[in-house]
N, C-alpha and C positions, 0 to 999 in steps of 0.2 A: 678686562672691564670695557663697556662703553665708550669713556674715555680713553682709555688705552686706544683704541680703536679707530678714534677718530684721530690721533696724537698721531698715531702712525701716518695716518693718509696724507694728513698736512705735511710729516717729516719727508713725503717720500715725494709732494710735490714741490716742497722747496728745495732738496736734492738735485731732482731734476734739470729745475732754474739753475742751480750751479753750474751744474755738468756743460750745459746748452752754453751758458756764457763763458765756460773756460773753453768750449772747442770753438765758440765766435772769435774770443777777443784772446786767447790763450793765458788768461790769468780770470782765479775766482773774482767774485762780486767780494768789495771790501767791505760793504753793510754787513755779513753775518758772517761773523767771530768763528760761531760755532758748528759751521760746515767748512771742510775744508777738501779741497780735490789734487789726488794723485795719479798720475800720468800712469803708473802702473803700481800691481800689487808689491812689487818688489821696494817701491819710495815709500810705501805703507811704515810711520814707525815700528820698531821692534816687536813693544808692547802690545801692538794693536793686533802686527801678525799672529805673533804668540796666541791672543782671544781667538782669532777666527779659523788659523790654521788656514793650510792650505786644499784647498776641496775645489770640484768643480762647480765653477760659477756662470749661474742664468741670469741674463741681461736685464737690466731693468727691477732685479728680486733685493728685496727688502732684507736683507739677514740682521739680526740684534746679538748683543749679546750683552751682560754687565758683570764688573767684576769691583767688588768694595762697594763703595757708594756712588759708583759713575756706571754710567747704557751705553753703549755706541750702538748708532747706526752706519753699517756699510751698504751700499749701494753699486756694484759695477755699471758699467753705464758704456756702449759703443762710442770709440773718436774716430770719426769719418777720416778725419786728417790724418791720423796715426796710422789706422787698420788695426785699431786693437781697443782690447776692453781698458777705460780707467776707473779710477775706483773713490766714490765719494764717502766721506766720516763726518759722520755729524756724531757728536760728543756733549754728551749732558753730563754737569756736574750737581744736578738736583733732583735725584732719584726719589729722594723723603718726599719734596714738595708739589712730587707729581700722582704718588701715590694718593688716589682720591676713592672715596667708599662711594661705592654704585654695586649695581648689577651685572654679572658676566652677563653677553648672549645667553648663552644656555642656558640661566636661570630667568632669565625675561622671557626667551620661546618656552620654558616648562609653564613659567606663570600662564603665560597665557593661552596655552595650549588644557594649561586645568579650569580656568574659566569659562576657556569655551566650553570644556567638557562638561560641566558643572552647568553652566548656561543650558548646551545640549538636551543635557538630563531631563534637565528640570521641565522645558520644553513639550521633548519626548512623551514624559510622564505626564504631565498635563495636556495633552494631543491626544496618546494613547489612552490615560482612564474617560476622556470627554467621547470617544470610538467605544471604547469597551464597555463602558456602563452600558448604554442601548443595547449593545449588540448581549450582553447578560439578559440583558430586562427582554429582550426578544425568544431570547434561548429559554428564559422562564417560562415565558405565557406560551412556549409551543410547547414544552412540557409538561404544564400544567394539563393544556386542553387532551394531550395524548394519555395524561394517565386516569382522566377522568371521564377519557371518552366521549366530552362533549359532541354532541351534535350540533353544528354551523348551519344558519341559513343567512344569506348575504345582506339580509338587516343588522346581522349581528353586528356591537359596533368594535372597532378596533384601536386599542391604545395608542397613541401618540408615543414615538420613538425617536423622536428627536431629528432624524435624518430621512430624506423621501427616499432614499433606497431602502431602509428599513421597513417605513411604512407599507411600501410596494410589494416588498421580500413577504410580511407581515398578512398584505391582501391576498399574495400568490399559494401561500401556505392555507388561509383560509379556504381560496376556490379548489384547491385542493382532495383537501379534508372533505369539503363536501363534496365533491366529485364521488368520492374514494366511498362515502358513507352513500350514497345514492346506489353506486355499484354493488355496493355491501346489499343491501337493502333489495336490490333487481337479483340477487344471485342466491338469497334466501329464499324469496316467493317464487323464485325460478326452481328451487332444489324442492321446496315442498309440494309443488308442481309437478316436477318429474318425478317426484317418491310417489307421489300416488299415480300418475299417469305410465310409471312403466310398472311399478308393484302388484296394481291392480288385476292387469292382463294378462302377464305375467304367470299370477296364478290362476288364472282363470284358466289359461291354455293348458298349463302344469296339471292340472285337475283334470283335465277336458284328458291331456294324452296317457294319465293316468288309466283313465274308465276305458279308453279304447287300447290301452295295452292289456286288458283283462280279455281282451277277445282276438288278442295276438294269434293264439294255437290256429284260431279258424281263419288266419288271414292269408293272402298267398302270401311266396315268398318272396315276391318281388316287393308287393307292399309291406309285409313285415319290415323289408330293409329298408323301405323309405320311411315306414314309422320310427325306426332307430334313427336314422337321421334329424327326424322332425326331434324325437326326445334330445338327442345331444346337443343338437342349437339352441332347444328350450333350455337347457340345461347352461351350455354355455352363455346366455344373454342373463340368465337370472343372477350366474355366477358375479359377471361384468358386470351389471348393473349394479347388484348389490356393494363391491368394491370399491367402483365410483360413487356412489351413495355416501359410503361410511366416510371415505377419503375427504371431501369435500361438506361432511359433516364440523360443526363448530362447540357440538354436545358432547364435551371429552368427558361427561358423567356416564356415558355407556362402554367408554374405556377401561373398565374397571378390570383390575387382576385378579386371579386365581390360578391353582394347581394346573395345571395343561401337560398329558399326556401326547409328546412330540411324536411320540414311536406311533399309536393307536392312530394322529392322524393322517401321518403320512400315507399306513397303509391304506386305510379310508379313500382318500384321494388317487392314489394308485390303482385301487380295484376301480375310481367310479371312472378313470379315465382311462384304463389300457386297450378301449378303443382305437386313441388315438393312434396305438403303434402295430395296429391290427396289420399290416403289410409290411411290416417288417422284423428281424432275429430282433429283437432286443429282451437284455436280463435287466431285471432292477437287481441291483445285491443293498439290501437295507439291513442298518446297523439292529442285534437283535437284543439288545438291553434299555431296559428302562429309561426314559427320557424325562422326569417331570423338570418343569419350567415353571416360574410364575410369570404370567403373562395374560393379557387378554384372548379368551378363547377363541371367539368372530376372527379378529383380527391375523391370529396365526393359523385359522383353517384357512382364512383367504390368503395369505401369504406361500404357506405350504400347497396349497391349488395351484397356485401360475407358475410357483415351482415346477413343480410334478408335470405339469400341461406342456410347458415349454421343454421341459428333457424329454419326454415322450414323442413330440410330434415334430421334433425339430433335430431330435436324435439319430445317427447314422447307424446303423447293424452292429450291437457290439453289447459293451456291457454299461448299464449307469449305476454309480456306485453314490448312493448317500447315507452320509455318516454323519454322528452328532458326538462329539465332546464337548466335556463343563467348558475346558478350557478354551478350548480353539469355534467352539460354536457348530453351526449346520454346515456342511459343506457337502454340492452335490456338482457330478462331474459325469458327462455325458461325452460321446465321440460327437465328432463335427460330419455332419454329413457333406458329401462332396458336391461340386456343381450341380453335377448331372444328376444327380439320384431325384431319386421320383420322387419325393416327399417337397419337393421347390415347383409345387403347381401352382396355378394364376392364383389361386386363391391365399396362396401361402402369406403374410404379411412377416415374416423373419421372430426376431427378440423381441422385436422393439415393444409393444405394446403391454406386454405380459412380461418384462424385466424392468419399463416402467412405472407399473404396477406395485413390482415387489419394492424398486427404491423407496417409492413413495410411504408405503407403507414401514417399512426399515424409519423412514424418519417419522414416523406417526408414532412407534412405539420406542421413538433413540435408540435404534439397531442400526450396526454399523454393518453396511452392505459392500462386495468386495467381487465385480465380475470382472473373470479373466478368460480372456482364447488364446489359443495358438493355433498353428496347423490341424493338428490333430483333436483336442479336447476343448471342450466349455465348462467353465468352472465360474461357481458360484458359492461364494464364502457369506454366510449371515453370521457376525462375530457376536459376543457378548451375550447371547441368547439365553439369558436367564431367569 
């Protein structure tokens, strides 16, 4: 207990006062009865030895012990004069009248270690809901505005959130939003723009190289061959444009699914492009069973095109082999052409363009798309194709 405690400290400075005046004047102070000082352990009464035994003893240490209704305290204590330890006893014969109801430490550091806790809490919780209400009330109103798609213009006004970081966070989100909605708005009139500005041409030329392929027979052959050139770039820009069109489209109602014969278009796109591999061995080996898929039709002819296009013109001498299972999906695997081989002229621009393409589209329609190279082969996996 407490008392206990402080009982000690006094016993152990009045000991002290002994010991000092027995090695001054070589006999105790005769004021107190009930400390008494021995020259060594061995003058220790009998009884007292018996309580404490004999143990190694540290100078100046408090040791207790009580036996019946009596406490001793012993005390060893250095005599300068001696060269050795003597030994003080202080002896209570009122152990009942000292026992007093209190608090140990330990239960006074728990008490008050729970109050603080509890203090703490309370604090905390009151700090933290007077934080989190706004920062709620902030998360609502961005919410609100995102699922309703409000349009912002910087009149508009803005709730009061209790904190000018919030309010700030609050304006930064607003200029934002309208940024974001301004860009929205510049990249629609921009898209309906270029739908008609490259669409229109587009076919006009497509039509134009049309009527002058009708008079091919009578062309030379020099120009016949530049006329093939002019159709396959017409060809290629219409393809590309229209991709990026769709891509960049925000009308998922022309997304629509139906039956799609996989097989019917790969060939399709193989016959209109095996131009590109006009200078070099290449086999297609294409799987020869039925493929139907439900899926949008536009979308998997333009997916299946950049395919096709990119193993053909980017393919080394060999074989490309594309196959379709329910399970495993589209998968097409072409050889890797080497440094040197002619197909890597200035004009060549690599995958890039026409494998991003196909990602893009893969996440248009939630197809998981899967390209891999090594040394040798390029492989491209479209999984779930169903």
């Amino acid at each position: 207990m407490v008392y206990d405690w402080g009982l000690d400290d006094s016993v152990h400075y009045f000991m002290t006062l002994e010991a000092e005046s027995y090695i001054e004047h070589g006999t105790p102070a005769a004021s107190n009865t009930s400390i008494t000082v021995y020259p060594t352990y061995d003058a220790l009464p009998q009884p007292i030895q018996q309580v404490f035994g004999n143990q190694a003893w540290e100078e100046e240490e408090l040791y207790f012990q009580s036996q019946n209704d009596q406490f001793f305290y012993l005390m060893p204590y250095y005599n300068s004069n001696a060269g050795q330890l003597l030994f003080v006893l202080h002896t209570n014969y009122e152990l009942s009248n000292n026992e007093m109801v209190g608090l140990s430490v330990g239960e006074i550091a728990s008490l008050l270690a729970l109050t603080i806790a509890v203090l703490t809490i309370g604090v905390i919780r009151n700090l933290g809901w007077s934080l989190i209400k706004p920062i709620n009330a902030l998360h609502e109103w961005n919410r609100q505005n995102s699922a309703t798609k409000q349009t912002f213009t910087s009149a508009d006004p803005i709730p009061d959130f209790h904190f000018n970081e919030l309010n700030e966070a609050a304006k930064q989100i607003r200029h934002s939003m309208i940024e974001i909605n301004q860009r929205n708005d510049k990249e629609k009139q921009f898209l309906r723009v270029l739908s008609h500005e490259l669409r229109t041409p587009l076919a006009i030329t497509k039509a134009s190289l049309e009527l002058i392929h009708k008079t091919k027979p009578q062309l030379d052959p020099k120009l016949a061959n530049k006329l093939n050139k002019i159709e396959r770039a017409n060809t290629n820009m219409c393809a590309t444009s229209e991709v990026l069109l769709w891509l960049w489209s925000d009308d998922l109602t022309q997304f629509n699914t139906q039956q799609v014969d996989l097989n019917e278009i790969i060939k399709q796109e193989i016959e209109s492009n095996q131009y590109l591999a006009a200078n070099k061995s290449v086999n297609v080996s294409l799987f020869e069973h039925e493929a139907f898929i439900e899926a949008n039709p536009v979308l998997v002819q333009l997916l299946v095109r950049n395919l096709v296009r990119n193993a053909l013109q980017y393919s080394a001498d060999g074989n490309i082999n594309i196959d379709f299972q329910p399970d495993s999906g589209l998968t097409l695997i072409n050889p890797i052409a080497s440094q040197d081989s002619s197909i890597n002229e200035p004009d060549d621009y690599g995958y890039g363009i026409g494998l991003y393409l196909v990602t893009t589209l893969c996440e248009k329609m939630n197809w998981k798309c899967v390209i891999q190279q090594d040394t040798e082969q390029f492989q491209v996996y479209i999984k779930k194709l169903r």
